[in-house]
C-alpha positions as CSV (number, residue, x, y, z in Angstrom):
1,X,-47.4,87.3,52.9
2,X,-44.3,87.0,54.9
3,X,-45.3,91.1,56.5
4,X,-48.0,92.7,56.8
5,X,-48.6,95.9,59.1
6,X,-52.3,96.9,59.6
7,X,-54.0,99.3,61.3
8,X,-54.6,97.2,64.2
9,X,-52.0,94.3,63.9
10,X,-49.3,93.5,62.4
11,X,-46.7,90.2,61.2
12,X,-43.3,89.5,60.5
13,X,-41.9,85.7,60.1
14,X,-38.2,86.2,60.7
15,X,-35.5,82.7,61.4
16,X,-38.8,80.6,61.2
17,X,-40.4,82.2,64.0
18,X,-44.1,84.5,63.4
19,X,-44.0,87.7,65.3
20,X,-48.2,88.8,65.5
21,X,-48.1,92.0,67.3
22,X,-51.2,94.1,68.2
23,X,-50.8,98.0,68.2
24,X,-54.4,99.2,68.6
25,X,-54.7,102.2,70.9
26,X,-55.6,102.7,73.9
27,X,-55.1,98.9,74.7
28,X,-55.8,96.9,71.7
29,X,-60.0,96.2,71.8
30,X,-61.0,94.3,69.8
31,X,-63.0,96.0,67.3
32,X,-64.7,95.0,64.0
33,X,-61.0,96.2,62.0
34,X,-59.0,94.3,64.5
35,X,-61.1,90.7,63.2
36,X,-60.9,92.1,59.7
37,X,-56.7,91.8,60.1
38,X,-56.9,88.6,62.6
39,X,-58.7,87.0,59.6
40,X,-56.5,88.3,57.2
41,X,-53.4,86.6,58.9
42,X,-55.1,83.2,59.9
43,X,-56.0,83.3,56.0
44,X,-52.2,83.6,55.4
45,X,-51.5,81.1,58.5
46,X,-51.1,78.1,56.1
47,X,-48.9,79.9,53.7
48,X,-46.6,80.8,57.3
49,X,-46.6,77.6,58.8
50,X,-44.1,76.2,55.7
51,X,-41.4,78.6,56.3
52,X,-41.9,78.6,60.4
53,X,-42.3,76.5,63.6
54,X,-43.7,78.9,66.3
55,X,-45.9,82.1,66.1
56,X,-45.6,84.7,69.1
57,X,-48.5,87.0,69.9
58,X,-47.9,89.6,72.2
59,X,-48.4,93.6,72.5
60,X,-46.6,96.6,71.8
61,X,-48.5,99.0,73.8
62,X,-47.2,99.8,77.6
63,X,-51.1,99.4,78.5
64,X,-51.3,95.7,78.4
65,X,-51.6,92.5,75.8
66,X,-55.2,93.2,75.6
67,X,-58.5,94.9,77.4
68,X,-60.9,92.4,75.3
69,X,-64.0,93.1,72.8
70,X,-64.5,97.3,71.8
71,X,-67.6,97.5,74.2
72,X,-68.6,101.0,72.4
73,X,-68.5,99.6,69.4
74,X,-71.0,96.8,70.1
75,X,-73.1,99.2,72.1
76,X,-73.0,101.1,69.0
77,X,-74.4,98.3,67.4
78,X,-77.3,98.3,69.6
79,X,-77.7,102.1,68.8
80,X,-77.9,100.8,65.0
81,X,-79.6,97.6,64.5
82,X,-81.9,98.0,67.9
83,X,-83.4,94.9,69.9
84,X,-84.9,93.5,66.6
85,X,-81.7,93.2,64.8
86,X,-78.4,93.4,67.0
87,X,-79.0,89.7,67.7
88,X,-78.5,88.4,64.2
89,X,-75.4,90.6,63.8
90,X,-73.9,90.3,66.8
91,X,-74.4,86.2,66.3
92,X,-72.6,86.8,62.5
93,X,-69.6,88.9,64.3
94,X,-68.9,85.9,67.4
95,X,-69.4,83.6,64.4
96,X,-66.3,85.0,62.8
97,X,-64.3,85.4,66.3
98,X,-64.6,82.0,66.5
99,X,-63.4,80.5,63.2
100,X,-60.4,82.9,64.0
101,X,-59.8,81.6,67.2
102,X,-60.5,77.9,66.3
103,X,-57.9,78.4,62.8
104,X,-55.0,80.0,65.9
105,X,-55.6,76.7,68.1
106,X,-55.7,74.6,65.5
107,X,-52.4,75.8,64.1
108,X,-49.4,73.5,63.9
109,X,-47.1,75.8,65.3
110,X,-45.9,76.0,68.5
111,X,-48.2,79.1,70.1
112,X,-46.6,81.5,72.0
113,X,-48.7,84.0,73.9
114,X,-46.5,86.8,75.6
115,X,-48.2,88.8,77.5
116,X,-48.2,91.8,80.0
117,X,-50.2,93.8,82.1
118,X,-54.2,93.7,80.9
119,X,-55.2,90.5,79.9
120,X,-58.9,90.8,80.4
121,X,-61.9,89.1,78.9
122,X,-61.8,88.7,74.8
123,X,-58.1,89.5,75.4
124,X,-57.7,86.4,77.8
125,X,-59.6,84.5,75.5
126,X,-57.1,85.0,72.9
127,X,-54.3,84.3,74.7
128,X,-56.1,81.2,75.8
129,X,-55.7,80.0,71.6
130,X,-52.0,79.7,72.8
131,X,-50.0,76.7,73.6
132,X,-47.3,78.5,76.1
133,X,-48.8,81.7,77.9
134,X,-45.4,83.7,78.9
135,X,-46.4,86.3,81.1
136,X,-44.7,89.7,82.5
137,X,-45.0,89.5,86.7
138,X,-47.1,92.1,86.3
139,X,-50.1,90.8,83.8
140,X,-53.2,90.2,85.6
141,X,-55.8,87.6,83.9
142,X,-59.8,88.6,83.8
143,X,-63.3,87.6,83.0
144,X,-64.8,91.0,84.2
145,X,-67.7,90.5,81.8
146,X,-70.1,90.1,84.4
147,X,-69.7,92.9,86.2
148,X,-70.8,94.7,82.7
149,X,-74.0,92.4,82.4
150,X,-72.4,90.3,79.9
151,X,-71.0,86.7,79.5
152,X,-67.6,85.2,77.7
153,X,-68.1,84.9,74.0
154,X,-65.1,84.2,71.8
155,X,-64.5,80.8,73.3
156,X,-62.1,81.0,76.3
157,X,-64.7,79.6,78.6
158,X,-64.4,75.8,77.2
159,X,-61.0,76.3,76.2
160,X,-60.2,77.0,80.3
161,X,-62.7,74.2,81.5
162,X,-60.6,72.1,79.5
163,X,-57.4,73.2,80.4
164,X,-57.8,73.6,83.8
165,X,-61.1,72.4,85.3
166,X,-64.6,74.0,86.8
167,X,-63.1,75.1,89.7
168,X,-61.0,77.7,88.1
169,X,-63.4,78.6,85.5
170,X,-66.2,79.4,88.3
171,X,-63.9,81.5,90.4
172,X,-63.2,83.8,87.3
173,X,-66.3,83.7,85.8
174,X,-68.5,84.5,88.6
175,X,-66.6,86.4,90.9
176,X,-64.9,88.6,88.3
177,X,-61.9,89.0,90.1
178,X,-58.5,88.8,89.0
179,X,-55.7,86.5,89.0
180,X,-52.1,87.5,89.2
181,X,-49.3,85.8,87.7
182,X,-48.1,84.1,90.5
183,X,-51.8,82.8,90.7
184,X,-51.9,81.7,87.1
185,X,-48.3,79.5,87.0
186,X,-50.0,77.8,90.7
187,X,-53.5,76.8,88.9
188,X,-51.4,76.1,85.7
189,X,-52.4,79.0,83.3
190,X,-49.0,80.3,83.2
191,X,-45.9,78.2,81.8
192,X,-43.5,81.1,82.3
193,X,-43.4,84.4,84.6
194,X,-40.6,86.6,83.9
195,X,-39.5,90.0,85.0
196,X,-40.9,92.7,83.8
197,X,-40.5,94.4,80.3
198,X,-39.0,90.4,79.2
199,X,-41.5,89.0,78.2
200,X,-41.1,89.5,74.5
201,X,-37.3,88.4,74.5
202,X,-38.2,85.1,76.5
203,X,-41.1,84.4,74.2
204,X,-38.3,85.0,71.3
205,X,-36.1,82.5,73.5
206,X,-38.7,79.8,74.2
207,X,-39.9,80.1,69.7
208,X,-35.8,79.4,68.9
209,X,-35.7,76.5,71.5
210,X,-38.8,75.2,69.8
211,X,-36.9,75.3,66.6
212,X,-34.1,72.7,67.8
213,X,-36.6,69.8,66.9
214,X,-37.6,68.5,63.8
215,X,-40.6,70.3,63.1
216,X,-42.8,67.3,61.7
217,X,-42.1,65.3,65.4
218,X,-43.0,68.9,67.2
219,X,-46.2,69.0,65.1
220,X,-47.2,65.6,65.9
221,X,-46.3,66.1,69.7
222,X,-48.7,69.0,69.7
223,X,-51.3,66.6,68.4
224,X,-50.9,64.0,70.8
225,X,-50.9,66.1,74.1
226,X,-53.9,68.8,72.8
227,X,-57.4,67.5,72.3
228,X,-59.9,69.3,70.4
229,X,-60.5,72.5,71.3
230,X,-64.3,73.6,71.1
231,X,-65.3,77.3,71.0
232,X,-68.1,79.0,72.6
233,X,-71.4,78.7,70.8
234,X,-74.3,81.3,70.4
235,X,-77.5,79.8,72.1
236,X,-80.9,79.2,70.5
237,X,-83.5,80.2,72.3
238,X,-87.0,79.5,71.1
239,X,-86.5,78.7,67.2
240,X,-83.9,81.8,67.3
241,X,-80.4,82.6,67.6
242,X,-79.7,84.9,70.3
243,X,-76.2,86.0,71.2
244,X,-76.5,86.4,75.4
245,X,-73.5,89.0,75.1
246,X,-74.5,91.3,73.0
247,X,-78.0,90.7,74.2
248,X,-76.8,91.8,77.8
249,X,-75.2,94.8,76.5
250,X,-78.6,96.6,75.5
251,X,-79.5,96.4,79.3
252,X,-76.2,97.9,80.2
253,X,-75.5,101.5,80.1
254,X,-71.7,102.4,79.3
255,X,-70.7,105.9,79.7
């Protein structure tokens, strides 16, 4: 499936190059129908990756790349399924976030995150799946999960440690402050800050520059210079899975 446009998402692969763009309002959350179209396209990924050499992700909303997980809609959850039950689906639901962020950063394309303005918690975490983060001079990057009770769950947490060591990871994890781009290319987050409102063409200009090589050599590259990625895990806890986030939420109270 060459295009798709979704509700949520959509996909074009155009001169080799995927274009994934998200188009949820207000500021594309992550909601149960966003994962249903990010698993639809990492489904078609394979299919993609013989006619292309680098995917872009980035936003076409004003408001941002992304503002992370729909927070009412897992709350909602807890309204359903109570205590007893959320657990369990909230454990099947991060199960699925991950396989769809592990199939993005195992991909054999060149990733291309573009991003601007929000790029907060699950939103980060995606564009953490990325090779190249691209970002506008005025994206800021955020784990504000804490200040909400709740803790990183799709995976960006390892996938940070990794990339850039504890000492990062503990200053946005626990203080839940944010980092602007200037801050991100200095620690190493950020390969490219641009002006604002380019973002999207230098991603585009980076993805045809990628195309130059001979794609089996750029695959392998990849391979050699990224080590496994590992995603977050749900903990056990007593004989049982328990998903802390979710978990969290039921103490917090969103208006």
């Amino acid at each position: 499936m060459r295009q798709f446009q979704g509700q949520t998402l959509s996909w074009d692969l155009h001169d080799g190059i995927i274009e994934l763009t998200l188009h949820r309002e207000p500021l594309n959350e992550i909601s149960s129908s966003t994962l249903e179209e990010l698993e639809k396209f990492v489904t078609s990924l394979d299919a993609l990756s013989q006619d292309s050499h680098a995917l872009i992700l980035h936003s076409s909303l004003k408001s941002g790349f992304c503002a992370g997980a729909d927070l009412r809609q897992l709350y909602g959850w807890i309204q359903e399924y109570g205590q007893s039950e959320v657990a369990n689906h909230a454990r099947q639901y991060l199960e699925r976030i991950h396989a769809v962020m592990n199939a993005l950063d195992a991909a054999p394309l060149t990733t291309i995150a573009a991003v601007h303005g929000v790029t907060f918690g699950g939103g980060f975490e995606l564009a953490l799946t990325c090779d190249l983060i691209i970002a506008d001079k005025l994206a800021r990057f955020c784990f504000p999960e804490l200040r909400l009770g709740l803790i990183p769950s799709f995976g960006g947490i390892p996938r940070l440690k990794r990339d850039l060591g504890n000492a990062v990871v503990r200053d946005l994890l626990l203080t839940g402050r944010s980092f602007n781009t200037t801050k991100a290319q200095q620690i190493g987050l950020v390969s490219q800050v641009v002006g604002e409102g380019e973002v999207l063409r230098s991603a585009r200009a980076t993805a045809k520059q990628i195309g130059k090589f001979d794609p089996t050599t750029a695959v392998l590259a990849k391979r050699f210079i990224t080590p496994p990625r590992s995603a977050g895990r749900t903990e056990k806890v007593r004989g049982k899975h328990r998903c802390p986030t979710l978990f969290a939420l039921s103490q917090t109270e969103l208006e």
